[in-house]
C-alpha positions as CSV (number, residue, x, y, z in Angstrom):
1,X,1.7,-6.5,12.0
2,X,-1.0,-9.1,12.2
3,X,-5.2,-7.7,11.2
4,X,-7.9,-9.4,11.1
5,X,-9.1,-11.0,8.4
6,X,-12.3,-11.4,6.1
7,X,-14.5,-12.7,5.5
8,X,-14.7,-13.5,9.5
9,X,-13.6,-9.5,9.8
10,X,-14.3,-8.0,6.8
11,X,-13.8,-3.9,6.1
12,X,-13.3,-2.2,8.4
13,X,-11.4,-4.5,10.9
14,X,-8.5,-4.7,8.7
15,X,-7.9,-0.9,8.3
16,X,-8.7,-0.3,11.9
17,X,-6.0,-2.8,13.2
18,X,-3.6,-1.0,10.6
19,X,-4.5,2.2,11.8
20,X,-4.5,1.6,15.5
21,X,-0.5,0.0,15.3
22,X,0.2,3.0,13.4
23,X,-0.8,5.1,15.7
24,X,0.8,3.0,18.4
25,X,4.0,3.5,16.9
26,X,3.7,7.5,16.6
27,X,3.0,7.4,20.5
28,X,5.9,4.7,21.5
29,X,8.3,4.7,18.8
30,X,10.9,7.8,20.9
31,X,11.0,4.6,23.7
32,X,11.9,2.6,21.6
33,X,15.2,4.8,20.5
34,X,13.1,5.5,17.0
35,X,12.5,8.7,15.3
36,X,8.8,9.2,14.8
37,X,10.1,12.0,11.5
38,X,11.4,8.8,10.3
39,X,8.6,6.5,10.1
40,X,7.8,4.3,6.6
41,X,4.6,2.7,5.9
42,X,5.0,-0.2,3.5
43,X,2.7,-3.0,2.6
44,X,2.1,-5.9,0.0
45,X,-0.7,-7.1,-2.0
46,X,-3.8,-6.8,0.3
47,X,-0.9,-4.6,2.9
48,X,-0.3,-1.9,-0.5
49,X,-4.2,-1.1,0.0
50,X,-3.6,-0.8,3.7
51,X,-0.2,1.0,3.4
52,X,-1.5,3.5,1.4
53,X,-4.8,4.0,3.3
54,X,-2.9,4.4,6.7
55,X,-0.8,7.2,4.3
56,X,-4.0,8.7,3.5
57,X,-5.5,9.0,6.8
58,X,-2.2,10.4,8.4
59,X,-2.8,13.3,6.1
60,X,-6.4,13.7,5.3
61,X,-9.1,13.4,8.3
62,X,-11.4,10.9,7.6
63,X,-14.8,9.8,8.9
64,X,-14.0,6.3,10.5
65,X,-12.8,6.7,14.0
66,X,-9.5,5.3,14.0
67,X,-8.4,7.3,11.4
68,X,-9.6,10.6,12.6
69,X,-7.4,9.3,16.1
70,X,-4.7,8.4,13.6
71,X,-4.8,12.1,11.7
72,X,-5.3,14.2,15.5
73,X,-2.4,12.4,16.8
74,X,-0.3,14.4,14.1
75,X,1.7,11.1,12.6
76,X,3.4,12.2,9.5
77,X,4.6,9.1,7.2
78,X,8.3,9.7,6.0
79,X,7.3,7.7,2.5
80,X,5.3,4.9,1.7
81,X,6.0,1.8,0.0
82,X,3.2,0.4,-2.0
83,X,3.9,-2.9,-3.3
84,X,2.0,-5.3,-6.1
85,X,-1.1,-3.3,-4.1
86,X,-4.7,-4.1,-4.8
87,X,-5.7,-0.2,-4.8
88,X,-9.4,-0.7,-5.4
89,X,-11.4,-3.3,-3.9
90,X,-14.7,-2.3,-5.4
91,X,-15.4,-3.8,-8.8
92,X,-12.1,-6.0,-9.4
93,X,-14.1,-7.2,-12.8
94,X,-12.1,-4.0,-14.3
95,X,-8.8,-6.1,-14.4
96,X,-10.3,-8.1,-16.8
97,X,-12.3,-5.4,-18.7
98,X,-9.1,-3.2,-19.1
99,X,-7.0,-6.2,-20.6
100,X,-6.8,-7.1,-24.1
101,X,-7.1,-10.9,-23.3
102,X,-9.9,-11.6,-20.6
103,X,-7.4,-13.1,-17.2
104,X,-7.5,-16.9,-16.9
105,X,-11.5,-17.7,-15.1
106,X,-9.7,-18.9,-12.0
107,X,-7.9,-15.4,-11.5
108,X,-10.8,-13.5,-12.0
109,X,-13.0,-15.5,-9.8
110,X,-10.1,-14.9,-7.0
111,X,-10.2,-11.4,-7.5
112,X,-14.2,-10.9,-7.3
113,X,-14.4,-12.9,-4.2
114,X,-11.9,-10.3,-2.5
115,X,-14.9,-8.0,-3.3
116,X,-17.1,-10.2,-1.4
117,X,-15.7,-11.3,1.5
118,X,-13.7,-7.8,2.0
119,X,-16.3,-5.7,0.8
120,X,-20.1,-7.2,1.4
121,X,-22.9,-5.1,1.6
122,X,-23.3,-4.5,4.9
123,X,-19.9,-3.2,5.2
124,X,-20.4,-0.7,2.3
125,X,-20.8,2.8,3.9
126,X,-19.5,5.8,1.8
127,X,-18.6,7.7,4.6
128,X,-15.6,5.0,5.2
129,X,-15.4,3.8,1.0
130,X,-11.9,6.0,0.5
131,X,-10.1,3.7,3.1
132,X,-11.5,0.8,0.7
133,X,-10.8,2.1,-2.4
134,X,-7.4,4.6,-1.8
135,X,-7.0,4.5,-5.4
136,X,-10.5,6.2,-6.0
137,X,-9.8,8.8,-3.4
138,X,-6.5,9.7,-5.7
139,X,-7.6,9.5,-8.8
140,X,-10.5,12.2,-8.0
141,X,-8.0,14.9,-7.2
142,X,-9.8,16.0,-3.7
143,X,-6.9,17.6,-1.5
144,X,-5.6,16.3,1.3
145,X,-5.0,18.0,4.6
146,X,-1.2,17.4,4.4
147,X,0.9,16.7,1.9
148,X,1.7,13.2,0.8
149,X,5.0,12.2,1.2
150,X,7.5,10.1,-1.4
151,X,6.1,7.0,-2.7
152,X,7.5,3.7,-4.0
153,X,5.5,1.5,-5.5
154,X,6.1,-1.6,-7.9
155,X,4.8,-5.3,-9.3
156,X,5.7,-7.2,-12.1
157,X,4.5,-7.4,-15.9
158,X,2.8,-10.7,-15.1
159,X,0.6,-9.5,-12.2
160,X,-2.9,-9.2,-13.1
161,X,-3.0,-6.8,-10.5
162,X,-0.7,-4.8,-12.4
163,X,-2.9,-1.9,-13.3
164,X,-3.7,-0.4,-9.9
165,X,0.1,0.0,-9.3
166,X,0.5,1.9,-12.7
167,X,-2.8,4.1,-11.8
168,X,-1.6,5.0,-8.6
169,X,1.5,6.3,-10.3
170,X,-0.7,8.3,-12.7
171,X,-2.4,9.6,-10.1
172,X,0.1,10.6,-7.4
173,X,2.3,12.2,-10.6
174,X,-1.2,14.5,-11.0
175,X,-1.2,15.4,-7.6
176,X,2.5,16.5,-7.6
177,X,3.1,13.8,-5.5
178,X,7.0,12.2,-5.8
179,X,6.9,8.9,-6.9
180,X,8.8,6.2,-7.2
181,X,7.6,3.7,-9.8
182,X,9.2,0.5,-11.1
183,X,7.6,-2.4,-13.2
184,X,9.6,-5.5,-13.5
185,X,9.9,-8.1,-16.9
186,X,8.0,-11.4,-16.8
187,X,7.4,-11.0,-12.8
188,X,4.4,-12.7,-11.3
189,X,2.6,-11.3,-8.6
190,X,4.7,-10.6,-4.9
191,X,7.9,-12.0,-6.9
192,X,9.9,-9.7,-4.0
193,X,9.4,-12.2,-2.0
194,X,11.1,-15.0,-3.6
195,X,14.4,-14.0,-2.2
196,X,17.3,-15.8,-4.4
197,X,15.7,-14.5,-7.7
198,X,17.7,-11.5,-9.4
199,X,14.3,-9.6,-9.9
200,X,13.5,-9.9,-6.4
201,X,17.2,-8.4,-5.3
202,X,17.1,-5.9,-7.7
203,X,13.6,-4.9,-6.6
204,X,14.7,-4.9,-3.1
205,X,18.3,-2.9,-3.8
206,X,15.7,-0.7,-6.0
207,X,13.5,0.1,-2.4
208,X,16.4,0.6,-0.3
209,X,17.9,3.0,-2.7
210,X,14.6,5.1,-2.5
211,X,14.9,4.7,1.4
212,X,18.2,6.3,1.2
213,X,16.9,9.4,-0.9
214,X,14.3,10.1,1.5
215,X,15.7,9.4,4.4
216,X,19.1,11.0,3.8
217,X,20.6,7.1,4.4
218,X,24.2,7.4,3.7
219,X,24.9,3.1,2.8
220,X,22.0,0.8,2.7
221,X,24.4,-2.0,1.2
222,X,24.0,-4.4,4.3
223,X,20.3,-4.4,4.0
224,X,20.2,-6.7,1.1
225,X,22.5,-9.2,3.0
226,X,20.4,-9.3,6.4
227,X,17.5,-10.2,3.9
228,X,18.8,-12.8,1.9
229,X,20.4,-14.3,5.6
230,X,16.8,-13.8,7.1
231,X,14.8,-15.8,4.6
């Protein structure tokens, strides 16, 4: 799906846009010939934080209004993939605070103007902060509603992102929440996307086999080749 985009739109819009076509799907996926038991919300980079927000909100009700539509209208996510995910938006200084080497200046000045076009002041009410900052919301143990379902999430060794993916892995495996979690060797961040590499096949076979599992899939074999044929 498209959202809009900051700094022109900055948080909310990008949540509400991923909420309200998640909810559109819950209403109008059975015309479509879908199963709405079957649904899977997956998302990379800025689309992880989204992924897993729209996760949240299907099963914990939250203040802003298109999530509280989102959690009434009784959507329950079969899994969600989380890929390469920025997790936190608040305070992206920590990804060079928690490294032993400091990232390069031009990554880390990157990363803190996320925080300041996605997250300026104005936009900053704590009623609304867990759909900024899923991560946070996890990592504080509050319960949700519903249970959480299955989650894959992933990035690469070279991501400076990297560390969000590995604490949201901590902190799903301390809810009891089943999760999937890979990290591949040398990859740079959204490597997935670069279809011809090995990593980003084996990542890719690495999803679908998860997809199988928890969607009781009984050959996701072809889904590899429509892929590679599509990009």
């Amino acid at each position: 799906i498209n959202y809009r985009l900051a700094p022109k739109h900055p948080f909310p819009a990008a949540i509400e846009d991923a909420l309200a076509a998640a909810l559109w799907v819950h209403e109008n996926i059975a015309k479509y010939g879908g199963d709405p038991k079957r649904v899977v919300v997956a998302g990379e980079s800025a689309g992880g934080n989204l992924a897993t927000s729209v996760t949240l909100a299907a099963a914990h009700r939250f203040e802003l209004p298109a999530a509280q539509r989102l959690f009434d209208a009784g959507l329950s996510p079969a899994a969600c993939i989380a890929a390469c995910g920025i997790l936190q938006v608040t305070e992206t200084e920590r990804f060079s605070a928690r490294r032993k080497r400091p990232l390069p200046t031009w990554v880390h000045d990157q990363l803190t103007a996320i925080t300041r076009a996605y997250l300026p002041e104005s936009a900053r009410r704590p009623e609304w902060m867990s759909l900024a900052d899923p991560l946070v919301f996890l990592e504080q143990g509050e319960p949700t509603t519903h249970e959480l379902p299955p989650f894959f999430t992933f990035a690469g060794t070279r991501d400076p992102i990297l560390d969000d993916t590995r604490r949201l892995a901590e902190a799903l495996s301390q809810r009891g929440v089943a999760c999937t979690s890979k990290v591949y060797p040398g990859e740079l961040h959204a490597f997935h996307a670069v279809i011809p590499r090995a990593a980003a096949q084996t990542c890719w076979q690495d999803q679908f086999a998860f997809l199988a599992t928890v969607l009781g899939l009984t050959d996701t074999s072809p889904m590899l080749g429509e892929i590679i044929r599509a990009s």
